[in-house]
N, C-alpha and C positions, 0 to 999 in steps of 0.2 A: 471659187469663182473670181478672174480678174476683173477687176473695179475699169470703169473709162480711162482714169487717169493711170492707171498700173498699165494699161494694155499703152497708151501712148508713150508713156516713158520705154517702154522694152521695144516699142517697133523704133522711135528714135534711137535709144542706143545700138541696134543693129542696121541702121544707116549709117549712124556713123563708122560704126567700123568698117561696113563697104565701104566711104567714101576714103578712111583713113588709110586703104588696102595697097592703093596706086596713085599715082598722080602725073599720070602720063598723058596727052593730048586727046585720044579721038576717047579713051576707055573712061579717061576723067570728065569729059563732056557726057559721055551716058549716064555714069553716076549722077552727075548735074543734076540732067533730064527728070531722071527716075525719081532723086531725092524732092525736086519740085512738083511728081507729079504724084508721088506720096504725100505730100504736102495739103496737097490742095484734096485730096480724097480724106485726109484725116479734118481737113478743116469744114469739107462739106458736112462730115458724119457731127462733129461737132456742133455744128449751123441746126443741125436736123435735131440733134439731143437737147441743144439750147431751149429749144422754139417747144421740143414737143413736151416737154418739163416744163416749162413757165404755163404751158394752157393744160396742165395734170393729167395729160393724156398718155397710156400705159401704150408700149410698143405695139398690142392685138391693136387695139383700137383707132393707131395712127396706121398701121397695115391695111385694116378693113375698110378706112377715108381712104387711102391710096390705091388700095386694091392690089396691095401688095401680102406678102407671107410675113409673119411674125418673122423669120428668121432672116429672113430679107432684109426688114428693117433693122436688125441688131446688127447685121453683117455691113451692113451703109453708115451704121452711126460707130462702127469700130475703125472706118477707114477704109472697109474690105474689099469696096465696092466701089466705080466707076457710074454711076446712074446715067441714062440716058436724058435728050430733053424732055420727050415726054413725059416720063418720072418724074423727071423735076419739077412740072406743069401738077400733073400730079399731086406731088409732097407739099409743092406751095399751095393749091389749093386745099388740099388735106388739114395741111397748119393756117388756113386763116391768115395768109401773107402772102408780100410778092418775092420772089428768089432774086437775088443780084447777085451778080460777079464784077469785083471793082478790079481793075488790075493795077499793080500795085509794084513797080519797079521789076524783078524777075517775078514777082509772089504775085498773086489774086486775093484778093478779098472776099471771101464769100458769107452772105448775109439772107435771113428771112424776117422782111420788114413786114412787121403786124398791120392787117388792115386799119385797123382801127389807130393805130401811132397815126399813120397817113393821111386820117380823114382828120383825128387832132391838130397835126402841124397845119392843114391848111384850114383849118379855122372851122371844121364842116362838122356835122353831125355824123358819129360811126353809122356805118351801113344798115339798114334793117334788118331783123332777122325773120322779114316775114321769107326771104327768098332761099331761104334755108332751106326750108321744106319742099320746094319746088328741086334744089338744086338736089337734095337725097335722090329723091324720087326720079333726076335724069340719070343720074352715078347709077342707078341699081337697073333703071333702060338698057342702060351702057352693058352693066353688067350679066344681065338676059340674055341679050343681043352675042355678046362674045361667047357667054357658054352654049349658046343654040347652035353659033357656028363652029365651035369646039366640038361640039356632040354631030354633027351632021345634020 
């Protein structure tokens, strides 16, 4: 089994070789493209590995918050995957944070700031966890709801 950091090092060395391939105007501007938006899918998967390992939460488990497929979310924290926003709405809510993208010269910055960091800096008490139970209880509504209209 490749490791996170084994699989990042080999999809890098295979950009660069692409990019090392030509260096011609319009074909070297794709490579650009691509290598930046490579970039930023390995950085989001990263963002998502970061977060979901600091609150010891196993890939099923940040799936079943998100209401995504296990292999979903292995396939997003390797890079593999381009997420939509509502995913990202989603996976921020799933991990207990809010999603940002800073940009960052050609690069972005992408981050999952912890509720709880948020209500610290500003001086406030973290969030209660009585609305937790409320908030399950709408996620599995949700969840009804789409497989009812999945099924007819």
């Amino acid at each position: 089994m490749v490791s996170h950091a084994q699989w990042k090092l080999a999809r890098d060395r295979k950009v660069a070789e692409s990019i090392s391939e030509g260096e011609d105007g319009a074909e070297s501007a794709e490579r650009v493209r691509r290598r930046l938006e490579l970039d930023l899918a390995w950085d989001l998967g990263q963002a998502v590995y970061d977060r979901r390992t600091a609150l010891g939460l196993a890939q099923t488990e940040l799936a079943r918050r998100a209401r995504m497929s296990q292999p979903q979310v292995s396939k997003l924290e390797l890079g593999g995957s381009m997420p939509t926003v509502p995913l990202l709405a989603r996976l921020a809510r799933a991990l207990n944070a809010d999603f940002s993208l800073t940009p960052l010269g050609e690069g972005v910055r992408v981050s999952f700031i912890p509720h709880e960091s948020r209500a610290q800096e500003a001086g406030a008490e973290p969030p209660s966890t009585a609305s937790a139970p409320a908030a399950e209880a709408e996620a599995e509504a949700d969840a009804s709801t789409e497989r009812a209209a999945a099924t007819g």
